[in-house]
MOPAC internal coordinates of N, CA, C and O (Angstrom, degrees):
PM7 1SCF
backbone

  N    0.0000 0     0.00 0     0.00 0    0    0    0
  C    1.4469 1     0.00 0     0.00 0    1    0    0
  C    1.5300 1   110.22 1     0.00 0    2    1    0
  O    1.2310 1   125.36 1   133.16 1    3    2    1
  N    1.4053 1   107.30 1   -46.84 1    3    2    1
  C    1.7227 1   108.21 1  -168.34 1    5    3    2
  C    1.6648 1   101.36 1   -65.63 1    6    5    3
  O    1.2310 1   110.17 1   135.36 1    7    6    5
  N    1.1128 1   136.07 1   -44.64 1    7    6    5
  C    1.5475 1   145.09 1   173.62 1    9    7    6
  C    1.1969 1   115.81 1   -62.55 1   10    9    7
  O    1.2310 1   122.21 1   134.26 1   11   10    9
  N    1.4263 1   113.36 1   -45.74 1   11   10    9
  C    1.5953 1   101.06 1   161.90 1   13   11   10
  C    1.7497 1   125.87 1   -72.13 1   14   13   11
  O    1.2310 1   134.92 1  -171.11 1   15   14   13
  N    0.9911 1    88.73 1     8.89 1   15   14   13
  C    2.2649 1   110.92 1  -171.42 1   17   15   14
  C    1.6648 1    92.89 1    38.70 1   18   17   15
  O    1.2310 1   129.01 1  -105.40 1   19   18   17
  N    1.4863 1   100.25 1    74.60 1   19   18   17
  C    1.5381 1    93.11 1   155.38 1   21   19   18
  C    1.3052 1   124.98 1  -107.77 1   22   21   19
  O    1.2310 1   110.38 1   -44.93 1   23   22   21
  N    1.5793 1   135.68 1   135.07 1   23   22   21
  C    1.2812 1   116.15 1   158.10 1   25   23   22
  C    1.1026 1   159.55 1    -3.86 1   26   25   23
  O    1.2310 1   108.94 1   -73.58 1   27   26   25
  N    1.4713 1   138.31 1   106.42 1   27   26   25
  C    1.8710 1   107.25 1   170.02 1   29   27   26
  C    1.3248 1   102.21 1  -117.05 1   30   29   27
  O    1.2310 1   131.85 1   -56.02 1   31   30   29
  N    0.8454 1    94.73 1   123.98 1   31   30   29
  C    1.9992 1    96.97 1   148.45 1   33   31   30
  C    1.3507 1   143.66 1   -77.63 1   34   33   31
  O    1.2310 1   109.32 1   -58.17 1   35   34   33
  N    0.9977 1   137.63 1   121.83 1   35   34   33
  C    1.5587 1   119.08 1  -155.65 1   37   35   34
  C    1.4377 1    87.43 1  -129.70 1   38   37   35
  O    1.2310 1   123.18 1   -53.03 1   39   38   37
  N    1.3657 1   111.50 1   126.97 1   39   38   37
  C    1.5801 1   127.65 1  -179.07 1   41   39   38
  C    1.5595 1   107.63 1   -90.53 1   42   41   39
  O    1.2310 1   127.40 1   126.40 1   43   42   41
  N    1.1803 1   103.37 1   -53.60 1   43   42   41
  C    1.9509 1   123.37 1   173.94 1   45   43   42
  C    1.4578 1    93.84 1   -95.36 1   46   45   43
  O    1.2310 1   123.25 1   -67.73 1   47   46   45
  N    1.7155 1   111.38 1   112.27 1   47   46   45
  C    1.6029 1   137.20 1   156.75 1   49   47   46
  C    1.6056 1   101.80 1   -65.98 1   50   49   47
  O    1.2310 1   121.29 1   138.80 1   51   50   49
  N    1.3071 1   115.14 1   -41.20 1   51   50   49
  C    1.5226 1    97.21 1  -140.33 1   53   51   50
  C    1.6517 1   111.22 1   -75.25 1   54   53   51
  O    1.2310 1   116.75 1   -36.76 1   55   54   53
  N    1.2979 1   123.78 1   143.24 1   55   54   53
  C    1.0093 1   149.60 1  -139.08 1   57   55   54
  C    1.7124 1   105.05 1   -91.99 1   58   57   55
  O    1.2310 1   114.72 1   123.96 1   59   58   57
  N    1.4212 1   127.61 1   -56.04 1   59   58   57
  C    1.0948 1   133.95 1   163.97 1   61   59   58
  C    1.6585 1   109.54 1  -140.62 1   62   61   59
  O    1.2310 1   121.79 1   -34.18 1   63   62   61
  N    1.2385 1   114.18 1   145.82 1   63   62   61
  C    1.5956 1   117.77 1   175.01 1   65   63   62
  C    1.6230 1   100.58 1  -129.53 1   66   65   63
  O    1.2310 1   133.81 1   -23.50 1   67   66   65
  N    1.6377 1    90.91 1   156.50 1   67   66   65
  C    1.4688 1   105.59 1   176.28 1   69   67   66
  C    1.5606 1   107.65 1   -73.58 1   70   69   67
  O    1.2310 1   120.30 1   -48.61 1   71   70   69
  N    1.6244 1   117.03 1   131.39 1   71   70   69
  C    1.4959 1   108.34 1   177.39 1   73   71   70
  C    1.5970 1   104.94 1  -108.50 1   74   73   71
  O    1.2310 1   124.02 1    -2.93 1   75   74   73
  N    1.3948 1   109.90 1   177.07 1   75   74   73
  C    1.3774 1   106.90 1  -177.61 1   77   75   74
  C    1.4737 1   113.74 1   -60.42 1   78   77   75
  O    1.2310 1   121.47 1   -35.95 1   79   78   77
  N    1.0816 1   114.79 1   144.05 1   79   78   77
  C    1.9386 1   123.53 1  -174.72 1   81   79   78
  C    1.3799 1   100.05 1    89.27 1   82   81   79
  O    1.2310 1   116.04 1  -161.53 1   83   82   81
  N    1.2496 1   125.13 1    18.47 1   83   82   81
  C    1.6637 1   104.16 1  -174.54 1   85   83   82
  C    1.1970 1   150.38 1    48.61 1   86   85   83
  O    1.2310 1   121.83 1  -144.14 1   87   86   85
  N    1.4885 1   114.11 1    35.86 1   87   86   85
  C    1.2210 1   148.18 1   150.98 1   89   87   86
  C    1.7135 1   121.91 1   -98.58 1   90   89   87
  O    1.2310 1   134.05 1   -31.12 1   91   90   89
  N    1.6045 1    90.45 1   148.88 1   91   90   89
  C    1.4863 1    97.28 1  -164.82 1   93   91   90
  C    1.3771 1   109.27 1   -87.38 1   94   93   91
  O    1.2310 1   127.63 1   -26.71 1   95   94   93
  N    1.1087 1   102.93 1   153.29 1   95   94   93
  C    2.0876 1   103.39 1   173.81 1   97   95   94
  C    1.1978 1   102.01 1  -151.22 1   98   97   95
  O    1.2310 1   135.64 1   -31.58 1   99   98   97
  N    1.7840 1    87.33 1   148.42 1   99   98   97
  C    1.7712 1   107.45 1  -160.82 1  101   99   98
  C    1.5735 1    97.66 1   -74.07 1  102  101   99
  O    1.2310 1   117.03 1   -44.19 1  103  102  101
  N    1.4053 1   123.25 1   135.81 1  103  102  101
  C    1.5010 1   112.80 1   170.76 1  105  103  102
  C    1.6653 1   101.23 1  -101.42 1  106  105  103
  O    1.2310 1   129.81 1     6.89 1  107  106  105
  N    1.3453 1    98.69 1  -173.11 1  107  106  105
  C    1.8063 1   117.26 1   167.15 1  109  107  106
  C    1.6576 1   113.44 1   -41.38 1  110  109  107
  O    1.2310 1   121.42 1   105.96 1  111  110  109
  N    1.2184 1   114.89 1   -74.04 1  111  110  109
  C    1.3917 1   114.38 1   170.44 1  113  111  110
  C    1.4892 1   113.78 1     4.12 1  114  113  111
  O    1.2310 1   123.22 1   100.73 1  115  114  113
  N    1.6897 1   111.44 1   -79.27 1  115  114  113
  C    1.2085 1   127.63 1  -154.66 1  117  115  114
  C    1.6294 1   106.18 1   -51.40 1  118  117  115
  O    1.2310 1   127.72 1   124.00 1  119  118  117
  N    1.3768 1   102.75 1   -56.00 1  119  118  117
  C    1.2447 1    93.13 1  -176.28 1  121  119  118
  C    1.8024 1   126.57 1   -81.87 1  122  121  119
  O    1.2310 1   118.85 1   169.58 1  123  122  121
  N    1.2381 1   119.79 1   -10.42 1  123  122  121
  C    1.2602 1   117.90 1   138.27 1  125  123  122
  C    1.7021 1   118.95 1   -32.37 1  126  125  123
  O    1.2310 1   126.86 1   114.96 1  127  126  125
  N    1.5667 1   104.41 1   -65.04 1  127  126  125
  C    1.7897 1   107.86 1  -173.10 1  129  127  126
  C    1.5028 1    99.87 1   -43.77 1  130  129  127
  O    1.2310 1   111.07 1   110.41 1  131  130  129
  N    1.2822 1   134.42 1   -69.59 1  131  130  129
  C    1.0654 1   160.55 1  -165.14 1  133  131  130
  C    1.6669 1    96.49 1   -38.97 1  134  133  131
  O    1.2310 1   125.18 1   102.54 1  135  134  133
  N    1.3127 1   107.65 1   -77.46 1  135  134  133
  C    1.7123 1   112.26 1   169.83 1  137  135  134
  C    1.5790 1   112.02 1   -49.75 1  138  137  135
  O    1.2310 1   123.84 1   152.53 1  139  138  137
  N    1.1235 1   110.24 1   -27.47 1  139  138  137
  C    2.1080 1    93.70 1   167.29 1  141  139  138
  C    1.7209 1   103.56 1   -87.92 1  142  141  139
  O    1.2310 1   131.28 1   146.05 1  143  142  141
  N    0.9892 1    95.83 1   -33.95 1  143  142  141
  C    1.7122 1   101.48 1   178.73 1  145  143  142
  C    1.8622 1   116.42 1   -50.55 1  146  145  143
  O    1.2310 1   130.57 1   127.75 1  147  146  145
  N    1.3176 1    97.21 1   -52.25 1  147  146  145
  C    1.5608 1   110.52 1   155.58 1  149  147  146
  C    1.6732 1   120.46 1   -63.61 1  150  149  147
  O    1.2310 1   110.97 1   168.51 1  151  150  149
  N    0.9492 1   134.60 1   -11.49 1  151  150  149
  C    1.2244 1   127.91 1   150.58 1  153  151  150
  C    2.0338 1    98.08 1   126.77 1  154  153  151
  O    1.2310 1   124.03 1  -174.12 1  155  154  153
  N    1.5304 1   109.87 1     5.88 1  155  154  153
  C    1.3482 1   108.19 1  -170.80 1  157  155  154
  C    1.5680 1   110.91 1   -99.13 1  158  157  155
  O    1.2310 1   124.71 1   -16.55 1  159  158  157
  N    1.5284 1   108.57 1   163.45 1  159  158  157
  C    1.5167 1   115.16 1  -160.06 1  161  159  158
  C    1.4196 1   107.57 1   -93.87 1  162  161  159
  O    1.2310 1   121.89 1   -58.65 1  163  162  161
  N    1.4848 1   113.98 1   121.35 1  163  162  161
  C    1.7822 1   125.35 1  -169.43 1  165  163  162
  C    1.3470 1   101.60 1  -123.25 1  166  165  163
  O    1.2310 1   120.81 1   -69.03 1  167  166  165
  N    1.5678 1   116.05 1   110.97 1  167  166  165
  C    1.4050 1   107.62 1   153.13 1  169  167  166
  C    1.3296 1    98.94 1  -109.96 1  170  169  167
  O    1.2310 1   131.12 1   -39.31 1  171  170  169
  N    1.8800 1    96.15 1   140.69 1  171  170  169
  C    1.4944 1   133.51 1  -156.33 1  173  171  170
  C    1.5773 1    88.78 1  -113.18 1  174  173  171
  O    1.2310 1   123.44 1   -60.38 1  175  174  173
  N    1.5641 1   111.01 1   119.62 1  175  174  173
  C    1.5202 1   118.77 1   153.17 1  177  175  174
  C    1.6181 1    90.50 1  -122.12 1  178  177  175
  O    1.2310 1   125.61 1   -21.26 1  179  178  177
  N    1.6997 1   106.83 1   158.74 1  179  178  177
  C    1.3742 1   120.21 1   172.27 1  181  179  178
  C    1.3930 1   109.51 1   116.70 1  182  181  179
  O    1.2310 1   118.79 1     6.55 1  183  182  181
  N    1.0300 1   119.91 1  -173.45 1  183  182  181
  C    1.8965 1   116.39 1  -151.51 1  185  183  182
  C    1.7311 1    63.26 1   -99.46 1  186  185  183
  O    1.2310 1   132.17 1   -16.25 1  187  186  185
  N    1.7346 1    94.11 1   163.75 1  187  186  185
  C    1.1691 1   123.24 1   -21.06 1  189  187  186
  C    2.1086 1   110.01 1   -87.59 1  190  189  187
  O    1.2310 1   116.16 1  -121.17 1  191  190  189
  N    1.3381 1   124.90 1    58.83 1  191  190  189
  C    1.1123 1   135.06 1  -178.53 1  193  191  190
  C    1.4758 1   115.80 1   -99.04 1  194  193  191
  O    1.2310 1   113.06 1   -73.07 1  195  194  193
  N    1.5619 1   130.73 1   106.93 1  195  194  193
  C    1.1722 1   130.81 1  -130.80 1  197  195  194
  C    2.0798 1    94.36 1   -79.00 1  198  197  195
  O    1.2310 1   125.37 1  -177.89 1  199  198  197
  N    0.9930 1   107.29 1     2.11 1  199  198  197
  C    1.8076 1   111.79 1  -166.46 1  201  199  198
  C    1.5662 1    92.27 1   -87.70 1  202  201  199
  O    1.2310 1   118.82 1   118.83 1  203  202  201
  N    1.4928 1   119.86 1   -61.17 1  203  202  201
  C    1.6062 1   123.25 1   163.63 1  205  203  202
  C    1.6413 1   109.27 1   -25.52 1  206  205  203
  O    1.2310 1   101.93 1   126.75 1  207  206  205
  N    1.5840 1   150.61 1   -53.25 1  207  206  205
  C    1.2596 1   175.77 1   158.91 1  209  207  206
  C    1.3310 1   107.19 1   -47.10 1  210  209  207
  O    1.2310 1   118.74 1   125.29 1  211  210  209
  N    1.4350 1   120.00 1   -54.71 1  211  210  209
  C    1.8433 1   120.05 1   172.30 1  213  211  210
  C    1.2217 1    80.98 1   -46.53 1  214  213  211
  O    1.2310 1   130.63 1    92.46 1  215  214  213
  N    1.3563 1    97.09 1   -87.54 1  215  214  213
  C    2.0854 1   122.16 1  -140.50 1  217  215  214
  C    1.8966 1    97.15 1   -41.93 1  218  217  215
  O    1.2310 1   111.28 1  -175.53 1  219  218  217
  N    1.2964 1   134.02 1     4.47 1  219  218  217
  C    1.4559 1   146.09 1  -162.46 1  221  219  218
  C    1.1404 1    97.09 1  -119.47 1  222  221  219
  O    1.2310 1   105.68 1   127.04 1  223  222  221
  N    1.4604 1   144.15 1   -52.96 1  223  222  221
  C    1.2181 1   145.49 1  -169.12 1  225  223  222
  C    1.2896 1   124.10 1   -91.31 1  226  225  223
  O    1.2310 1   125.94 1   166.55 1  227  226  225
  N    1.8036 1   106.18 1   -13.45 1  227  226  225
  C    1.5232 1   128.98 1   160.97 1  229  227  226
  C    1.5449 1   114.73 1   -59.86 1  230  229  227
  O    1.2310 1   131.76 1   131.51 1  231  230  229
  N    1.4095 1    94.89 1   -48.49 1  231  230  229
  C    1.7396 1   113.00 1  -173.52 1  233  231  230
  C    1.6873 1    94.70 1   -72.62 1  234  233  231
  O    1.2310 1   113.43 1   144.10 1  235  234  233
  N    0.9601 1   130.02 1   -35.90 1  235  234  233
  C    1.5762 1   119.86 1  -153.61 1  237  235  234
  C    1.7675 1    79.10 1   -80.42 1  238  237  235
  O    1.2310 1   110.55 1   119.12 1  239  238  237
  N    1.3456 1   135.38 1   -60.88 1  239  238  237
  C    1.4953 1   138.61 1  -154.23 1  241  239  238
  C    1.4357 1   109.13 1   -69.57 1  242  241  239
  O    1.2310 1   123.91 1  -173.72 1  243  242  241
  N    1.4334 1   110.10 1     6.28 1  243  242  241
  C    1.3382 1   104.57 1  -177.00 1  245  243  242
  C    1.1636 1   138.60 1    59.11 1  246  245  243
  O    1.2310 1   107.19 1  -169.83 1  247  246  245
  N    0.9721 1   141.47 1    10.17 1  247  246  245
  C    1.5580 1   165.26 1  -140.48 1  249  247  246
  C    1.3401 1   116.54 1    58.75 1  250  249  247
  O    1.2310 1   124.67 1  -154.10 1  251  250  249
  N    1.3076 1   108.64 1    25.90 1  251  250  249
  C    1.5399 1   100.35 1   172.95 1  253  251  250
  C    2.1889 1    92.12 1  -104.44 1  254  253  251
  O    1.2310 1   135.08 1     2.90 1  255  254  253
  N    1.7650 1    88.42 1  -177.10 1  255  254  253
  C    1.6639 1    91.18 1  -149.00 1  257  255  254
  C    2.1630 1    77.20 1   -84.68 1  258  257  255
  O    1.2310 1   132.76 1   -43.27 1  259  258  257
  N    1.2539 1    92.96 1   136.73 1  259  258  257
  C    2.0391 1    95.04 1  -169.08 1  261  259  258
  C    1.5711 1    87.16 1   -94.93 1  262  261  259
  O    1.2310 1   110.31 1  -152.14 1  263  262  261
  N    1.7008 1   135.81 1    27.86 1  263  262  261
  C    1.3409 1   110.71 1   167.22 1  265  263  262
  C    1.9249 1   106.06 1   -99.01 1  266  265  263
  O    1.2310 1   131.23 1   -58.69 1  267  266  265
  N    1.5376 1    95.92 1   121.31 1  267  266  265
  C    1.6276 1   137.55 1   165.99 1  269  267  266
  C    1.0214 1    85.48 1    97.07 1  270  269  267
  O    1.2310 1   116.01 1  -116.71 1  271  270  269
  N    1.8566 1   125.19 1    63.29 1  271  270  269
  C    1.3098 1   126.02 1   130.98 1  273  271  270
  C    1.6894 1   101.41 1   -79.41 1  274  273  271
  O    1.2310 1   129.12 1   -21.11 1  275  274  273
  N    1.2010 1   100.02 1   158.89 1  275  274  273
  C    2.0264 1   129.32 1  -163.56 1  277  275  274
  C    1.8829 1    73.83 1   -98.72 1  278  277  275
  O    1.2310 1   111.44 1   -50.92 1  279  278  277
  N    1.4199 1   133.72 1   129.08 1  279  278  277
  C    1.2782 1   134.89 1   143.87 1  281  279  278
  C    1.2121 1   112.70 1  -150.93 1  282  281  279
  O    1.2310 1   118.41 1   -31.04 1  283  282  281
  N    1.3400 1   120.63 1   148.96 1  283  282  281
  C    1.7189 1   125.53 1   179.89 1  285  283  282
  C    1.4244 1   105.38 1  -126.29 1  286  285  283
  O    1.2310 1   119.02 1   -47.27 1  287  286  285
  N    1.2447 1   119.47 1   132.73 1  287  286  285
  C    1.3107 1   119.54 1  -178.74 1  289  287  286
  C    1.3755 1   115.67 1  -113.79 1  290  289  287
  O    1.2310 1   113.11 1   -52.51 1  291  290  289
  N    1.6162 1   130.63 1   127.49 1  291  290  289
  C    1.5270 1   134.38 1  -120.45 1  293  291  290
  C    2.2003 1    70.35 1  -138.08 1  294  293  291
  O    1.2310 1   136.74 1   -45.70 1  295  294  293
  N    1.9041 1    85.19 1   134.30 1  295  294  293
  C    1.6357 1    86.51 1   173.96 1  297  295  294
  C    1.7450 1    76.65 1   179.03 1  298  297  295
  O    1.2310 1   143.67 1   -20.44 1  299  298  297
  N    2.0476 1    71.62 1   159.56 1  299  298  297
  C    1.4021 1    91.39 1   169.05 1  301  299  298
  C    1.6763 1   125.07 1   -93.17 1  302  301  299
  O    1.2310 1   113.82 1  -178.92 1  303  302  301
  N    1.1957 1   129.29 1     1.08 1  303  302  301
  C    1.1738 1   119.83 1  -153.72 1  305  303  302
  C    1.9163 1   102.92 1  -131.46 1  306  305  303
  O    1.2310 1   122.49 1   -65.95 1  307  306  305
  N    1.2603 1   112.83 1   114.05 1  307  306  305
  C    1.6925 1    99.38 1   171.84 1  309  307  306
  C    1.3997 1   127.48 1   -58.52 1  310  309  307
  O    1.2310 1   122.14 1   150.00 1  311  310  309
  N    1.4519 1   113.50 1   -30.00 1  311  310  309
  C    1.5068 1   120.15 1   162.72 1  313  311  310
  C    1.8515 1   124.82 1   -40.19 1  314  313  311
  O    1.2310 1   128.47 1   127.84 1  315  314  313
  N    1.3586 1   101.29 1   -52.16 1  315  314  313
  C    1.4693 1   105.36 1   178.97 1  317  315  314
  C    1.2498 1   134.26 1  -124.31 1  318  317  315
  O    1.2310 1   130.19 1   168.48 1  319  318  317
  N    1.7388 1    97.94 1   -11.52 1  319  318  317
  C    1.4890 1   103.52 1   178.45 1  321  319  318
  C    1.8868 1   111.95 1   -95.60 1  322  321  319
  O    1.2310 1   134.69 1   137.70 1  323  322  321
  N    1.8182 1    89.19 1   -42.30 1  323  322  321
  C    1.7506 1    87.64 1  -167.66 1  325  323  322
  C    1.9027 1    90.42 1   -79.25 1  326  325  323
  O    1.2310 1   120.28 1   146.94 1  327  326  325
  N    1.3069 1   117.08 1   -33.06 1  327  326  325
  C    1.6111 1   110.15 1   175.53 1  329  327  326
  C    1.3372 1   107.14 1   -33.56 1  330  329  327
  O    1.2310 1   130.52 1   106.33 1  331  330  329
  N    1.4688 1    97.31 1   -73.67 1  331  330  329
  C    2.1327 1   111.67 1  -162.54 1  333  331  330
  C    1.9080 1   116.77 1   -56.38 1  334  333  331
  O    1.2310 1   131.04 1   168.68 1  335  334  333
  N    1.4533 1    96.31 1   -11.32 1  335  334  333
  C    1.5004 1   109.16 1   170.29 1  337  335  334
  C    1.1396 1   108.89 1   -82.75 1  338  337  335
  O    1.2310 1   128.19 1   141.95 1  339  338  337
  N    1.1418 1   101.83 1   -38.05 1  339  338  337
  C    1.9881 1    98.40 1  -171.04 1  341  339  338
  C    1.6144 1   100.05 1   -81.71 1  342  341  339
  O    1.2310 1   121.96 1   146.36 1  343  342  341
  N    1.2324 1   113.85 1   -33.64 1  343  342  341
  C    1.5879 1   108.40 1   178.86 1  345  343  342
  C    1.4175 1   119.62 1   -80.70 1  346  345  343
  O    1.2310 1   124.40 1  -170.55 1  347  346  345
  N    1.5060 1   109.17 1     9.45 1  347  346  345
  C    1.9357 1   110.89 1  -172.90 1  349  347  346
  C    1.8467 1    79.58 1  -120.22 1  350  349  347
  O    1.2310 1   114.49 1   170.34 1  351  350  349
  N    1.2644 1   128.04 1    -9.66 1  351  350  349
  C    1.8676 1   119.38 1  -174.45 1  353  351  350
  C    1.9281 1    97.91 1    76.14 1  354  353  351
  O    1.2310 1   123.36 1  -130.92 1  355  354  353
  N    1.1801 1   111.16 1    49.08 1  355  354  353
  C    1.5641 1   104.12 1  -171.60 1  357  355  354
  C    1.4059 1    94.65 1  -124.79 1  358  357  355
  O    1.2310 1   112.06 1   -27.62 1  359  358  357
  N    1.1335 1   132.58 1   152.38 1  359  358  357
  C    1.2678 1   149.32 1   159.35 1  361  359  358
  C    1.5949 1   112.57 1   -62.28 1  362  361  359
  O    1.2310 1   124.44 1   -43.87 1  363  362  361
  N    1.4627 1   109.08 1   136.13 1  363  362  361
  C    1.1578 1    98.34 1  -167.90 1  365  363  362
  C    1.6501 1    96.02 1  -141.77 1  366  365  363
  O    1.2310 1   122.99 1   -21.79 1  367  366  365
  N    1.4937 1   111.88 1   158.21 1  367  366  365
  C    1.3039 1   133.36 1   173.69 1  369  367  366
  C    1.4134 1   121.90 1  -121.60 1  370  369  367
  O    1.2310 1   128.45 1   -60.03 1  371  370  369
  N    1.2427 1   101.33 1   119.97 1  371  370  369
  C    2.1665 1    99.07 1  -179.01 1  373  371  370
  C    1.7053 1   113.60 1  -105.99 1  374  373  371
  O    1.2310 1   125.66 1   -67.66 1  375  374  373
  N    1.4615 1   106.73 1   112.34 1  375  374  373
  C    1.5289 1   112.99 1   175.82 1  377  375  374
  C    1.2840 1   117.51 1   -74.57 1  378  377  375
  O    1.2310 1   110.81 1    20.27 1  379  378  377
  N    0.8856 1   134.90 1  -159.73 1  379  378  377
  C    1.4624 1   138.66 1   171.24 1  381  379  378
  C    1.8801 1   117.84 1   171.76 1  382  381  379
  O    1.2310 1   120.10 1   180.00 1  383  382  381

């Protein structure tokens, strides 16, 4: 792929998630990083990437313009959820 300079897109950023039993697993993310890391071209939608969060707050406003809509965005992870909040200016909540 990297020699032929093809694209990736990576829809899912996140890097590792907690799986059931409490062990970690590698998600999509990683190997995206890896392919820009190698020198190949990644456009990244998905938390925590503040464009994933527009195109979310567009849909919630209905086509009206969603700037000084009130929204809080509820997640488990500081990496992508409380990150992509702080990078969209949204209030955010961390579960666990």
């Amino acid at each position: 792929a990297l020699k032929r300079k093809l694209p990736m897109i990576c829809a899912n950023p996140d890097l590792r998630a907690m799986q059931p039993g409490g062990g970690m697993g590698h998600m999509p993310g990683g190997l995206a990083q890896l392919y820009e890391d190698m020198g190949g071209e990644v456009t990244w939608f998905g938390k925590p990437h503040k464009k994933h969060f527009d195109a979310s707050l567009s849909l919630l406003a209905g086509g009206h313009d969603p700037a000084g809509m009130r929204a809080c965005h509820v997640g488990d992870s500081l990496h992508h959820d409380v990150q992509g909040a702080n990078n969209a200016s949204l209030a955010s909540l961390l579960v666990g």
